[in-house]
Structures are given as C-alpha cells and as structure tokens.
C-alpha positions in Angstrom: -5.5 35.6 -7.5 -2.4 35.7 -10.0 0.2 33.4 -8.4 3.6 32.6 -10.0 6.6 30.0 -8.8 9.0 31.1 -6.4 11.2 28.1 -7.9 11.4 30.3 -11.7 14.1 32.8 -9.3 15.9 29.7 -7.1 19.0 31.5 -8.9 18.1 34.8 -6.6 19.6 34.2 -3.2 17.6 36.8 -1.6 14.2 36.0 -0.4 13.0 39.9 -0.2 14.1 40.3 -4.1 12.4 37.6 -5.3 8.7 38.5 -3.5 9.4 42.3 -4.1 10.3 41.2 -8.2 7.1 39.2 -7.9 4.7 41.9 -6.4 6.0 44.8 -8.5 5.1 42.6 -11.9 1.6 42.6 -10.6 1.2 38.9 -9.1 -0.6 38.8 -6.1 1.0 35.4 -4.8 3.7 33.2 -4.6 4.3 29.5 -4.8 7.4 28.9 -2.3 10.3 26.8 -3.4 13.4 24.9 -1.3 16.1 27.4 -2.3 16.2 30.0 -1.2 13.1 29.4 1.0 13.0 26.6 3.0 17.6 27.1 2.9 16.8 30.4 5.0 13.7 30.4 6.4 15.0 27.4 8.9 13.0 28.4 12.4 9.0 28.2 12.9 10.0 32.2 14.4 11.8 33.1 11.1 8.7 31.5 9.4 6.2 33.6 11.2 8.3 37.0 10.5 8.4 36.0 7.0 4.7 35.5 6.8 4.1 38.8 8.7 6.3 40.7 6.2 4.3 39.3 3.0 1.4 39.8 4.4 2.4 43.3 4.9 3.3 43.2 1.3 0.2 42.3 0.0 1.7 38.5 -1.2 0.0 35.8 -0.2 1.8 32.2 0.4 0.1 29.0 -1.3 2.4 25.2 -2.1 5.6 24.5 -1.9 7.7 22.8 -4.7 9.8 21.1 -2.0 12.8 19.2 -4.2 13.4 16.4 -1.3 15.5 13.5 -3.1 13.4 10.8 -3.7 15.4 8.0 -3.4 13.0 4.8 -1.8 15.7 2.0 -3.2 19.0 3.3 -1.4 18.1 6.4 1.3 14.6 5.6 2.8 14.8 6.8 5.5 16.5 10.1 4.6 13.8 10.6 1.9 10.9 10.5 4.6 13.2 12.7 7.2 13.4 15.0 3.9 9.8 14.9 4.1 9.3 15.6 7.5 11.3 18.2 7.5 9.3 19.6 4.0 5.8 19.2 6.0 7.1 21.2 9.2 8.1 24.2 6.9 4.5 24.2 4.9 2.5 23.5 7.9 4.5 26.7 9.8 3.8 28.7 6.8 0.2 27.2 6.1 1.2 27.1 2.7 -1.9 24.0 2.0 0.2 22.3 -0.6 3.2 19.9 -1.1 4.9 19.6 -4.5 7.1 16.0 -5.1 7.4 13.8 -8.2 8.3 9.8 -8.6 11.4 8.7 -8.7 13.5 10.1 -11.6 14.4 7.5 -14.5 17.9 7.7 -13.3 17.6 6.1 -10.1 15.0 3.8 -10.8 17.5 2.4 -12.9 16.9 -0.7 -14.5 13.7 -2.0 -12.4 10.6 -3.2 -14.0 7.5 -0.2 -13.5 5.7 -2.9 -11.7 8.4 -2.3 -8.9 8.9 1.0 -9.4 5.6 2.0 -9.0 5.2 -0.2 -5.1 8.8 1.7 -4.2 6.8 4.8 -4.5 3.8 3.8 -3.3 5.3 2.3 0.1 7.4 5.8 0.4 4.3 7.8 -0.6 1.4 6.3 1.5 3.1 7.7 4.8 4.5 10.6 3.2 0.6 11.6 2.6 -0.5 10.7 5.6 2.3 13.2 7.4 0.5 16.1 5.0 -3.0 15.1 6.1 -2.2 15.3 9.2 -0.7 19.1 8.8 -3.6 19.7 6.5 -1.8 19.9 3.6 -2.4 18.7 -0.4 -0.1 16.2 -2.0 0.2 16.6 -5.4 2.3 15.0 -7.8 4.4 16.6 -10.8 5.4 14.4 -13.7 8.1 15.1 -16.0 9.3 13.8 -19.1 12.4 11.7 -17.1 9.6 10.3 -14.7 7.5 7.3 -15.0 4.3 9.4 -14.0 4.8 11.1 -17.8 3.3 7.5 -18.7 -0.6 7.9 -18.1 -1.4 4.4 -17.3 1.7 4.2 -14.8 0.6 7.7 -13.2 -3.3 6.8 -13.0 -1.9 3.6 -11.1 0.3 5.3 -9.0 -2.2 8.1 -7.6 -5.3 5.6 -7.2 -3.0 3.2 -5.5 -2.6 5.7 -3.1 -5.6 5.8 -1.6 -5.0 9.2 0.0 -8.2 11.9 -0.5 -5.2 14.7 -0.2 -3.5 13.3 -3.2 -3.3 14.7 -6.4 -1.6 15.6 -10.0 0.0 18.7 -11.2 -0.3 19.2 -14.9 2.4 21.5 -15.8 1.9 22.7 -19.6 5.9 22.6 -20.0 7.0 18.7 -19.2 3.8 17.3 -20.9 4.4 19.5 -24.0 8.0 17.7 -24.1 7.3 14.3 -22.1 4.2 14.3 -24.2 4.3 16.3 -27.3 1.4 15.0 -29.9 -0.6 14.1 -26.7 -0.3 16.8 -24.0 -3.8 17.6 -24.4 -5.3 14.2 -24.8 -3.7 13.5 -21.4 -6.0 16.1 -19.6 -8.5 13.8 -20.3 -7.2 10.6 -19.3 -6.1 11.8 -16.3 -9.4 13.9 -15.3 -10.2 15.1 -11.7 -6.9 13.6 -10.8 -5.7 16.7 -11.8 -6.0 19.4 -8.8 -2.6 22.2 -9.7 -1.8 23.6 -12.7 1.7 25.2 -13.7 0.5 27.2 -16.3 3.8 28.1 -18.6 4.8 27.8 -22.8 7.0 25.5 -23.9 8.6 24.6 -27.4 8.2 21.0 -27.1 11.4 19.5 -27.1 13.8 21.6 -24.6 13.5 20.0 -21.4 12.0 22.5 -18.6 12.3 26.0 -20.5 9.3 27.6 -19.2 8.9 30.1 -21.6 6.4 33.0 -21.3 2.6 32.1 -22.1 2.2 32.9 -25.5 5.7 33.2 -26.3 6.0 29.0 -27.0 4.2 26.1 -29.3 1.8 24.8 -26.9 -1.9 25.0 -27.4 -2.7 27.1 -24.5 -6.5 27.8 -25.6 -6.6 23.8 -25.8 -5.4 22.6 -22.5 -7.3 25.7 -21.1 -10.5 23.6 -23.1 -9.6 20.5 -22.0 -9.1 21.3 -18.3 -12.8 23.1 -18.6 -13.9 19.5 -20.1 -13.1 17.9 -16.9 -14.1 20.2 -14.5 -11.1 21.6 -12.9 -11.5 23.4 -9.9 -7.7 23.3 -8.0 -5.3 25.7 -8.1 -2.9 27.6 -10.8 0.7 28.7 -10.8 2.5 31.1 -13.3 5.8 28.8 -14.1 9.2 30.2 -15.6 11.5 27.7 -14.9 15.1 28.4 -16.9 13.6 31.2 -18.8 16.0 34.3 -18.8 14.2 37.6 -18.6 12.1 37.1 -15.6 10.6 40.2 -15.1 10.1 41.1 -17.9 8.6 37.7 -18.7 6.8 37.7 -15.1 4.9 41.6 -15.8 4.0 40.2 -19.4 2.5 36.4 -17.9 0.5 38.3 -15.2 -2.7 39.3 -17.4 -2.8 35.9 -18.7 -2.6 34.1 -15.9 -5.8 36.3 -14.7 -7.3 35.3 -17.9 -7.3 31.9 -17.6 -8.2 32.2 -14.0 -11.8 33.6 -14.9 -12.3 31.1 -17.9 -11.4 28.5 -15.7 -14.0 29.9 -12.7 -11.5 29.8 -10.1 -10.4 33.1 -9.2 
C-alpha cells in the first residue's frame, strides 16, 4: 500500500486538495500531519466525516506526524496537554501511529546529554503509555538538530523507555545530512528499533529537502539492503518535505515506493 506524508503539502490549506493531489498521483494512503489536519479536523464528528469521505475515496489513514512542542525543561505540562490532545485526534481517526522527536538542540541548550536524555525520558514514559492505551505506536524521528541523530544517545533513549509501542523512524533525508558517511551504517546499529521508514532522497547537506527518490545522492539500493539485513517489518512513508513540484514529484515517487515495498516484504 503506497503511502506518502500529508506533512510534504502542510503549505496546502485545504484538506480535500491535498488527499485528492495524493490519490490522483496514484498513492493509496496518507500519513496525516498537524496543519492542516489536526488545525481543522477539531471534533471526534468532523473526524468521523473525514474518515467516511476518504474511505469513499479509496485513501486509507495510517500515523500522524503530530509537531507538539517538546519543551520538558520550561512548558511540561503544556507538552503532555499537547500530547493528549495529539492521542485524542489519532485514536478518533485510528490512525495506529504517533510521530514526535527529542528535544531540538536549541532548547536543550547548554545541558549535559546525560540530562537531556532523563528530561525526555520522564516526558516520554507517560506520553507512551497515553498511546498504549489508545492503541497507538510511538515512534521516534531524529534529525540532524536532535540528539537522537547520535546512535548511542538514541539507542539509550528508546531502551530507557521501556515501552513495547516504542519505536524509531529512519527517514533517508535527516540521516543522509545528520549522518552523511554513516547513514547506512546506522541501520545496523540501530536494528529492530527501527519500526517506520520515511522513504525520500536527499543531497546530503541541505537540511530537510526531501527530494524525489532517485532524484538525490543517497544510496537508496543500500539502506533498502541494510533495512533487509535487519529484518524490517514496520511501515513506509513517501516523504517530500520542502521539495517544490509535488505532484509532479508525488506521480513520479509512487512506483518506487511500491518497489521497495515488495523487496522489503511488506506490502
């Protein structure tokens, strides 16, 4: 099932464009994002007519890439309402997935990784526990201003955990520019930890240009290799984050996508 990122078209303000764009360039479903999504979608009834009218479409809804502010050293308690708030709109839409990240590098400011790493695991132990309880993954995306892009740091971070819902993302993009002599090592490393992949090309330096697969530097045949190596079996996105010709780029991904879906033995 091709799925791409509803987050690649945050820039469309209309909800119907965006899965109508989708659908026409042959995907099949769609990964939901916080604008315009969650900004519109704001009842569990508007919810359910959404979900009706995809359906209806032929889209299916899996994850949501839900941009709450992490911030567990000054707003607590907002970041975990932020949460809440995130579970309530996956669990209305049974979308099975929650997308978050670590703190960025900005606002862990000057703090050892020792105590950056128990800030997140003290906001992140309940935040998983509220997903469980909806029936919903947590999985994790690092990025190249994130102290998850660090291996060690990140294997720390999701073992400490202890959640069985908790998870990585590996998105082709950030570790080709957090990472970019090592992006495929760090499959490896990493392992079953690994349970989403944003499948996307990137040019290895420009920070979260998504380009079309194919259409970048990354070693695509390699990371598909190396996620074989450690028996991935989660899920896979299509990701065009701050690329500029997105239907065109979205009818050209499509194929691929499918592609690496069968080598992979998930589709």
């Amino acid at each position: 099932m091709a799925r791409i990122n509803a987050v690649s078209f945050h820039e469309n303000p209309s909800i119907e464009s965006i899965c109508r764009t989708v659908r026409e360039a042959g995907f099949d479903s769609i990964e939901l994002s916080r604008p315009p999504f969650f900004q519109k979608l704001t009842t569990t009834g508007l919810r359910n007519a959404f979900a009706d009218w995809s359906c209806q479409l032929g889209l299916s809804l899996y994850g949501f890439d839900c941009w709450v502010d992490v911030l567990p050293y000054t707003a607590l308690e907002e970041t975990l309402a932020g949460f809440r708030s995130a579970v309530e709109f996956a669990a209305d839409l049974d979308l099975g997935m929650l997308i978050s990240h670590d703190p960025w590098a900005h606002d862990n400011g000057d703090r050892a990784p020792g105590e950056c790493l128990q800030a997140s695991l003290e906001l992140f132990r309940p935040v998983a526990d509220l997903c469980a309880a909806s029936g919903l993954d947590l999985v994790f995306e690092p990025h190249p201003d994130t102290l998850s892009m660090q291996n060690q740091w990140c294997i720390d971070f999701i073992d400490g955990l202890e959640r069985d819902n908790v998870g990585l993302l590996y998105d082709c993009c950030h570790y080709g520019v957090g990472q970019p002599e090592a992006y495929i090592d760090a499959i490896g490393l990493l392992g079953r930890r690994i349970r989403h992949l944003h499948l996307s090309d990137g040019d290895r330096t420009t920070y979260a240009l998504h380009l079309p697969l194919g259409d970048g530097e990354l070693d695509l045949a390699a990371v598909v290799l190396a996620l074989k190596a450690i028996g991935f079996s989660g899920t896979i996105t299509n990701d065009m984050y701050n690329y500029p010709l997105l239907e065109e780029g979205a009818a050209r991904n499509v194929e691929f996508v499918r592609k690496v879906e069968r080598e992979l033995g998930i589709e």
